[in-house]
C-alpha positions as CSV (number, residue, x, y, z in Angstrom):
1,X,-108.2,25.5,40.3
2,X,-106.7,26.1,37.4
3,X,-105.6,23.5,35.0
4,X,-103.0,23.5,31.9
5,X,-103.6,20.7,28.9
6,X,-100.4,19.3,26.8
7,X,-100.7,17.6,24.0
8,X,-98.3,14.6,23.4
9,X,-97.7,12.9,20.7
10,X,-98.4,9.2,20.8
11,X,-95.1,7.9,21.4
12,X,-94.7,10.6,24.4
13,X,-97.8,9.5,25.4
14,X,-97.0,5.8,25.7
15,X,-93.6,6.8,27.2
16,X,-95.4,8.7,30.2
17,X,-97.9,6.1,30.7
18,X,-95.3,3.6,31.1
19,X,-93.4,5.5,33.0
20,X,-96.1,6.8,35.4
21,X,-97.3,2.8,35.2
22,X,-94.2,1.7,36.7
23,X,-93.8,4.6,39.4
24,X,-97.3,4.3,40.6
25,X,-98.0,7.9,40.1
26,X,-100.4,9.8,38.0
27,X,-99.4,11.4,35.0
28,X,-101.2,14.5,35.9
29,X,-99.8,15.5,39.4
30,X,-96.7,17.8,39.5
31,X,-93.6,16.3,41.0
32,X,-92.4,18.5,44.1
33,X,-89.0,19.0,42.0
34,X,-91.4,21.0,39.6
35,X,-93.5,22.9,42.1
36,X,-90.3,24.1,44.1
37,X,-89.4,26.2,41.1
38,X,-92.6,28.3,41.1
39,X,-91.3,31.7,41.6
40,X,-87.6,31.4,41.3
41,X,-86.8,33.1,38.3
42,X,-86.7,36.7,40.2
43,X,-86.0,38.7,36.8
44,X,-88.9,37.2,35.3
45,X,-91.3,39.4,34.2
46,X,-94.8,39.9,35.7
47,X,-98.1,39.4,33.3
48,X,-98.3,42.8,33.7
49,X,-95.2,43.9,32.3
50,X,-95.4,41.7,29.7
51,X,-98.7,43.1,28.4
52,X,-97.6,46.8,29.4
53,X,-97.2,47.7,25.6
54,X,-99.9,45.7,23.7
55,X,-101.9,48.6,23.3
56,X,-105.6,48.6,24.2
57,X,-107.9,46.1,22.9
58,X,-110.3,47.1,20.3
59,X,-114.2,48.4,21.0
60,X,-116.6,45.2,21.1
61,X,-119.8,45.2,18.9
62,X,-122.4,44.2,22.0
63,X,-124.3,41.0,20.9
């Protein structure tokens, strides 16, 4: 699976660990209000038409 790191601050981080402290949840599990927007954005581009005009990358030396 995947996985995405954020980095917080320290006073974020101490807000989201009391915060997560006092819901009993973990602070690294998506809520469901999150995860229902995957895909709902239907004009959003595709990582394929985003990288449509970067060009080619450059020739690798082989190690």
């Amino acid at each position: 699976m995947s996985q995405i790191t954020v980095y917080l601050d320290k006073e974020t981080e101490e807000k989201l660990q009391s915060l997560t402290e006092s819901l009993d949840i973990s602070p690294s599990e998506w809520p469901e209000s999150v995860i229902s927007l995957a895909g709902i954005w239907a004009d959003f581009p595709t990582a394929e038409a985003i990288r449509a005009n970067l060009g080619a990358d450059a020739a690798q030396k082989a190690i």
